[in-house]
C-alpha positions as CSV (number, residue, x, y, z in Angstrom):
1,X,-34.4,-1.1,-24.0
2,X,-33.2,2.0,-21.9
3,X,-30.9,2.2,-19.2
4,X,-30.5,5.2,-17.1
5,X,-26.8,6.0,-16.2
6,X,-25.7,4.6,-12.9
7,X,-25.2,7.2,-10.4
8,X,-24.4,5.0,-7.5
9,X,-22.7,1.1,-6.7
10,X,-23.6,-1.2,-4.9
11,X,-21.1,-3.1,-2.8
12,X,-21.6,-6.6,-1.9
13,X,-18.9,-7.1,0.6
14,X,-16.2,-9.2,1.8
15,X,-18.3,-11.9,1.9
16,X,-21.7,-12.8,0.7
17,X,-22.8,-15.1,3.6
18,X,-24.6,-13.0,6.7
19,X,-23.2,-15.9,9.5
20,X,-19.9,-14.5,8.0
21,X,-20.3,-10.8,8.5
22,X,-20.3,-10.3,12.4
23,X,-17.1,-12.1,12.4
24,X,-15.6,-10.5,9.6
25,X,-16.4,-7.1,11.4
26,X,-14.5,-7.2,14.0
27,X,-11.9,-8.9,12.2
28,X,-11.3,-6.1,9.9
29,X,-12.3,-3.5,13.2
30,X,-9.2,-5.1,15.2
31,X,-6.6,-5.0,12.3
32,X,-7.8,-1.4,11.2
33,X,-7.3,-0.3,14.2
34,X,-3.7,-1.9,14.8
35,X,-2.6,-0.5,11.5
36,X,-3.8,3.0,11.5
37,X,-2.8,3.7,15.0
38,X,0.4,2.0,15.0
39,X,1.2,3.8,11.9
40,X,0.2,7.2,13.6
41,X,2.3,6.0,16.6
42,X,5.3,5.9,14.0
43,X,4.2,9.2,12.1
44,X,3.9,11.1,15.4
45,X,7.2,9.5,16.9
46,X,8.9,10.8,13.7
47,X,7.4,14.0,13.7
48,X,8.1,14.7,17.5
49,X,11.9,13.6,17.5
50,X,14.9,15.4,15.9
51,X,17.1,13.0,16.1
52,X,14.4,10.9,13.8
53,X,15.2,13.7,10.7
54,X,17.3,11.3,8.8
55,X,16.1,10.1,5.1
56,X,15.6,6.6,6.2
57,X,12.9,7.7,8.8
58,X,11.7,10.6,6.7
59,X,10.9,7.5,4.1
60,X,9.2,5.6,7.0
61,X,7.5,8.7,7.7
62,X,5.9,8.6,4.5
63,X,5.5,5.0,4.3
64,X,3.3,5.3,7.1
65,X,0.9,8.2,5.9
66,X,0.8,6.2,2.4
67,X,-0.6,3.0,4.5
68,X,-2.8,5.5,6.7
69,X,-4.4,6.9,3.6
70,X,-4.7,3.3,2.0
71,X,-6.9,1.8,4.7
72,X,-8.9,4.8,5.9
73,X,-9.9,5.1,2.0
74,X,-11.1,1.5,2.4
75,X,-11.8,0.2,5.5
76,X,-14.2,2.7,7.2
77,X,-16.6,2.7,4.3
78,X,-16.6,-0.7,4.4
79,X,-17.4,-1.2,7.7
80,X,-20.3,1.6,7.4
81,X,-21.8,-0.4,5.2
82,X,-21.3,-3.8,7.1
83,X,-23.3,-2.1,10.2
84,X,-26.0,-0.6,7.5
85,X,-28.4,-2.0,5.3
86,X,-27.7,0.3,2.8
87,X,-24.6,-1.4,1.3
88,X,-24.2,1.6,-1.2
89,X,-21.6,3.9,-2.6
90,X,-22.0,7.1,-5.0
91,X,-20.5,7.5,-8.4
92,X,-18.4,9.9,-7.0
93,X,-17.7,8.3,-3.7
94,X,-16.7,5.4,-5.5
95,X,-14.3,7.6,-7.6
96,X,-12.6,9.4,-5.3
97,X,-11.9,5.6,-3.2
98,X,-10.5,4.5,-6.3
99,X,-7.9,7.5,-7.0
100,X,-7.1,7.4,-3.3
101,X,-6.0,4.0,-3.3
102,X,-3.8,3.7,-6.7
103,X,-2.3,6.6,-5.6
104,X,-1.7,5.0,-2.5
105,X,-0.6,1.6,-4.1
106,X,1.6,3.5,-6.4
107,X,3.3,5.5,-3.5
108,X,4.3,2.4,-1.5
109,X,5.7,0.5,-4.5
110,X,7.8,2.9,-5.6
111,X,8.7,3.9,-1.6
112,X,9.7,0.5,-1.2
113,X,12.2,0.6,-4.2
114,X,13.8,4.1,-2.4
115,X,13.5,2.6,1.0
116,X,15.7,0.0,-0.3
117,X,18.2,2.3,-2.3
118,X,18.4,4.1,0.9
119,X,19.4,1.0,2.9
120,X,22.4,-0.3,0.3
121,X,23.8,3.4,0.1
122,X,23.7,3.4,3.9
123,X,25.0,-0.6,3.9
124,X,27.8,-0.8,1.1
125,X,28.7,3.0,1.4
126,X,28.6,4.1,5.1
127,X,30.8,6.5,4.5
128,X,29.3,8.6,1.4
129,X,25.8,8.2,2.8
130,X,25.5,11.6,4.0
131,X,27.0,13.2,0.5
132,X,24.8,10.7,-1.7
133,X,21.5,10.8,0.6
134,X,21.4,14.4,1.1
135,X,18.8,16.5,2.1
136,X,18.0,17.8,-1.8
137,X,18.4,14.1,-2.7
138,X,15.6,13.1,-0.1
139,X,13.6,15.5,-1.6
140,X,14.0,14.4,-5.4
141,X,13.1,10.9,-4.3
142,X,10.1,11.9,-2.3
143,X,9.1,14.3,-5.5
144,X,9.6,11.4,-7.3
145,X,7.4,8.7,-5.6
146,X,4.5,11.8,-5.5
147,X,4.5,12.5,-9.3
148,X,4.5,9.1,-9.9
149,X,1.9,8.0,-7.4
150,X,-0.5,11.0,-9.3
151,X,0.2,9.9,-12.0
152,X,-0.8,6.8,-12.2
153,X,-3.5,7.2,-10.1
154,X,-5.4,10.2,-12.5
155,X,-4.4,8.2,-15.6
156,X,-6.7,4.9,-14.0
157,X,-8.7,7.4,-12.3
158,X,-9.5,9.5,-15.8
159,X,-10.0,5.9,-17.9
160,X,-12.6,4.7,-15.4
161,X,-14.7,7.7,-15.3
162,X,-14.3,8.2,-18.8
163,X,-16.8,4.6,-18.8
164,X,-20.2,5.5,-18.7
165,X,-22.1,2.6,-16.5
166,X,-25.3,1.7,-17.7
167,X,-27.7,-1.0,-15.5
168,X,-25.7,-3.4,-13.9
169,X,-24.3,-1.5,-10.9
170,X,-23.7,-3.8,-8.0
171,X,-19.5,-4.4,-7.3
172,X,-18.6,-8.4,-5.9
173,X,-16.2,-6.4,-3.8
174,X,-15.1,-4.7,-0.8
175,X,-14.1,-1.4,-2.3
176,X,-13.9,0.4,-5.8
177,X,-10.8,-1.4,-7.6
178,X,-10.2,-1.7,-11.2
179,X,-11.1,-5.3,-11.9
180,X,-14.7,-5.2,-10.4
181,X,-15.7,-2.0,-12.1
182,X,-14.4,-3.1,-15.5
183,X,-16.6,-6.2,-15.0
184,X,-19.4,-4.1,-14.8
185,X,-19.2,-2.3,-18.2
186,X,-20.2,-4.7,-21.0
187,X,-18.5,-3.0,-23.9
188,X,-14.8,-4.0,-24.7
189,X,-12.1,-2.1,-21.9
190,X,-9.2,-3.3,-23.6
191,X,-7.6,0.3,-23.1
192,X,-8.2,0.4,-19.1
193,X,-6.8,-3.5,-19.1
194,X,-3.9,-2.4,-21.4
195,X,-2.9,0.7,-19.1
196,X,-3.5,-1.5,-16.1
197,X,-0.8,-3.9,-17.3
198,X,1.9,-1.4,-18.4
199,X,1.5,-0.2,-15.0
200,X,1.5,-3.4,-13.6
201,X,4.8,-4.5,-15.7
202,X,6.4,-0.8,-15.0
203,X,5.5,0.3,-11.3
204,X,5.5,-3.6,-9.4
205,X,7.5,-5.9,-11.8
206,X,10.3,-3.4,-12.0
207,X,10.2,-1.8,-8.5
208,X,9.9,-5.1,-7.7
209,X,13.6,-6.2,-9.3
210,X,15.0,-3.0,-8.5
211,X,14.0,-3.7,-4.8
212,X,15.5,-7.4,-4.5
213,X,18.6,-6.0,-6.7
214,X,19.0,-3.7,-4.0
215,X,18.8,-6.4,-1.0
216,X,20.9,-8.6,-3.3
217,X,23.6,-6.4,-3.1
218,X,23.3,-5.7,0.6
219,X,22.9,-9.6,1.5
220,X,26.6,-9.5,-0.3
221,X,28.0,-6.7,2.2
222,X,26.6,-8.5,5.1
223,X,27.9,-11.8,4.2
224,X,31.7,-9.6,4.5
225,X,30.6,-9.0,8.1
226,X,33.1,-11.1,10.4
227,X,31.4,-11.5,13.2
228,X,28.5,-14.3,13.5
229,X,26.0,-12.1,15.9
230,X,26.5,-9.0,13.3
231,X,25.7,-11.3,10.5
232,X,22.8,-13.0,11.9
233,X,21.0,-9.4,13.0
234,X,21.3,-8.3,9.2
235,X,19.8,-11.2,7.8
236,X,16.8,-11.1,9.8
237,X,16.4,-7.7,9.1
238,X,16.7,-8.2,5.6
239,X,14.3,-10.9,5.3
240,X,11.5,-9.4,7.4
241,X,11.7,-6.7,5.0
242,X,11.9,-8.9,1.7
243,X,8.9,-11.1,2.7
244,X,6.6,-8.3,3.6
245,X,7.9,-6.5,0.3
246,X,7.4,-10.2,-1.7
247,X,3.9,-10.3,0.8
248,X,2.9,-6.7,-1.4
249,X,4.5,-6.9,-4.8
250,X,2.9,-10.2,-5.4
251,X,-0.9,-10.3,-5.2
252,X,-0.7,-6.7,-6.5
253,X,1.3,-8.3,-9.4
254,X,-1.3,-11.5,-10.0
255,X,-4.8,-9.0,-9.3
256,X,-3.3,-6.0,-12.4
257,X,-1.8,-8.2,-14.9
258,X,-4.4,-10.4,-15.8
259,X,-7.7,-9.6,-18.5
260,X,-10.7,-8.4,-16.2
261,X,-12.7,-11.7,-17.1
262,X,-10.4,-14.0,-15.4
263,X,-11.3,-12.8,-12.0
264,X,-12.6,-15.2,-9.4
265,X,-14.3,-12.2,-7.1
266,X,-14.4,-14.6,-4.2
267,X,-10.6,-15.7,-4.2
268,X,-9.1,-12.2,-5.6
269,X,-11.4,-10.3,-2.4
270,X,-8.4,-12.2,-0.1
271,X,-5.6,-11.2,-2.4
272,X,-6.7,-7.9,-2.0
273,X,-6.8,-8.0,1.6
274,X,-2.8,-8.8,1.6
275,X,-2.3,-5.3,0.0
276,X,-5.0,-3.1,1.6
277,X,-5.0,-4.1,4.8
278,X,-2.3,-6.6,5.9
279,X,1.0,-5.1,4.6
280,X,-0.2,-2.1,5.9
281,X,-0.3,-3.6,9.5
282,X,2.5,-5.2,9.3
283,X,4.8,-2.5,7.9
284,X,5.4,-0.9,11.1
285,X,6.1,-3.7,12.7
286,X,9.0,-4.7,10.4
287,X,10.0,-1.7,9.4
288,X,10.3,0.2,12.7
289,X,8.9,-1.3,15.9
290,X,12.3,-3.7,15.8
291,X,14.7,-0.4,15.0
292,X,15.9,0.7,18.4
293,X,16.0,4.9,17.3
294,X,12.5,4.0,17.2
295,X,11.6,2.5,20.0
296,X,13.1,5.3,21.8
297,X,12.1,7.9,20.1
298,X,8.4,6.0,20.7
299,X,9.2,5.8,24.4
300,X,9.8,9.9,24.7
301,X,6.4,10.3,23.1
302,X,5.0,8.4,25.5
303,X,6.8,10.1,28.0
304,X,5.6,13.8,26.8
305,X,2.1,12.2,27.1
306,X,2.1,11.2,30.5
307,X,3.3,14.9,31.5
């Protein structure tokens, strides 16, 4: 029996029910929207103030461009699709939305992991911060979390595409991701499933130590804080940050390090809402809406816009 090669996917969606999908359109809409622009609200606040040149914002900075790219690679398209009939993506389309968002997912694991070096040097050695986090250091850091991020994201990228798709073509998803597109191919993947879990073991299990390591050793510095209100301001900050970190690490952890037939398309699609789409809206809330150089340097943006 002949199959011609697949030169387009189908995508089925958040959900499969049409009551569902008006609701779930403007659900996504709202929370799209409250990511990307309060992430450009952060990225342009950065940009616009000098005062905001510092590692820890230049890491925000990035943090937010890295959510930015992560949604708009998703979201849009899958909205498209939602308001269309034609629920379809091309082969290269499809592609491209996966390299965009490993490299995205590999960015913000390994930016979490600086961001949180950054915060103990600054924490338990206020006084070498400037020497340790210097400008050349900020760069190697940033280099870093790029080469990485490619990395990982042409070696997933290259093993997919090496897969030639035959027949079945229709993806019990919302976007191009690993696990669905493995299910597609009939032939053993145990190569693509093997990479997926060295990278899940070596980019989210380890930055993911690394990260609370880092915290660990801070929650110690704090608890040599003597005065109560000092104390209490530190903790919340440090567990805003560690449950939005534990809110990313962990479905990313469950959806990568498991054998593509386990998946349950219908529970993993909300797992994979948690690190497309709701970390991303919550990381500037956490990480800089509550950090009072930002708000400021937010309220001269909004100044200069009103002139």
């Amino acid at each position: 029996m002949n199959h011609s090669i697949v030169t387009e996917f189908i995508i089925l969606g958040f959900t499969k029910k049409p009551e569902l999908q008006g609701i779930i359109f403007l659900i996504f809409l709202i929370i799209y929207l409250v990511a990307f622009l309060g992430n450009m609200l952060i990225i342009t606040a950065i940009i616009y103030n000098n005062t905001l040149h510092t590692p820890m914002y230049i890491f925000l900075l990035t943090l937010a461009i890295v959510d930015n790219i992560c949604t708009t690679s998703i979201i849009p398209k899958m909205l498209g699709t939602m308001l269309k009939s034609e629920n379809t993506i091309s082969y290269a389309g499809c592609m491209s939305q996966l390299f965009f968002f490993i490299w995205s997912l590999g960015a913000e694991m390994v930016l979490f992991t600086t961001m949180a070096y950054d915060r103990y040097v600054a924490i338990c050695f206020p006084l070498h911060y400037s020497t340790i986090m210097s400008h050349h250091m900020c760069v190697a850091l940033l280099s870093m979390v790029m080469a990485i991020a490619v990395t990982n994201s042409w070696v997933h990228t290259a093993l997919i595409m090496r897969l030639t798709f035959y027949g079945p073509n229709t993806i019990d998803h919302f976007f191009c991701e690993i696990p669905p597109l493995l299910a597609l191919y009939c032939s053993p993947v145990r190569i693509n499933e093997v990479m997926a879990y060295v990278a899940d073991i070596t980019l989210a299990i380890e930055d993911f130590i690394l990260t609370c390591i880092s915290y660990g050793f801070i929650i110690a510095a704090i608890l040599r804080i003597r005065t109560l209100e000092g104390k209490r301001k530190a903790f919340s900050t440090c567990s805003s940050h560690l449950i939005v970190v534990s809110l990313y690490y962990s479905p990313v952890i469950y959806t990568y390090i498991r054998p593509a037939s386990s998946y349950i398309f219908e529970r993993d699609k909300v797992v994979a809402a948690l690190y497309t789409l709701v970390t991303p809206t919550l990381n500037p809330t956490v990480y800089s809406f509550q950090n009072r150089e930002m708000q400021t340097g937010i309220r001269k943006v909004f100044a200069f816009l009103k002139h």
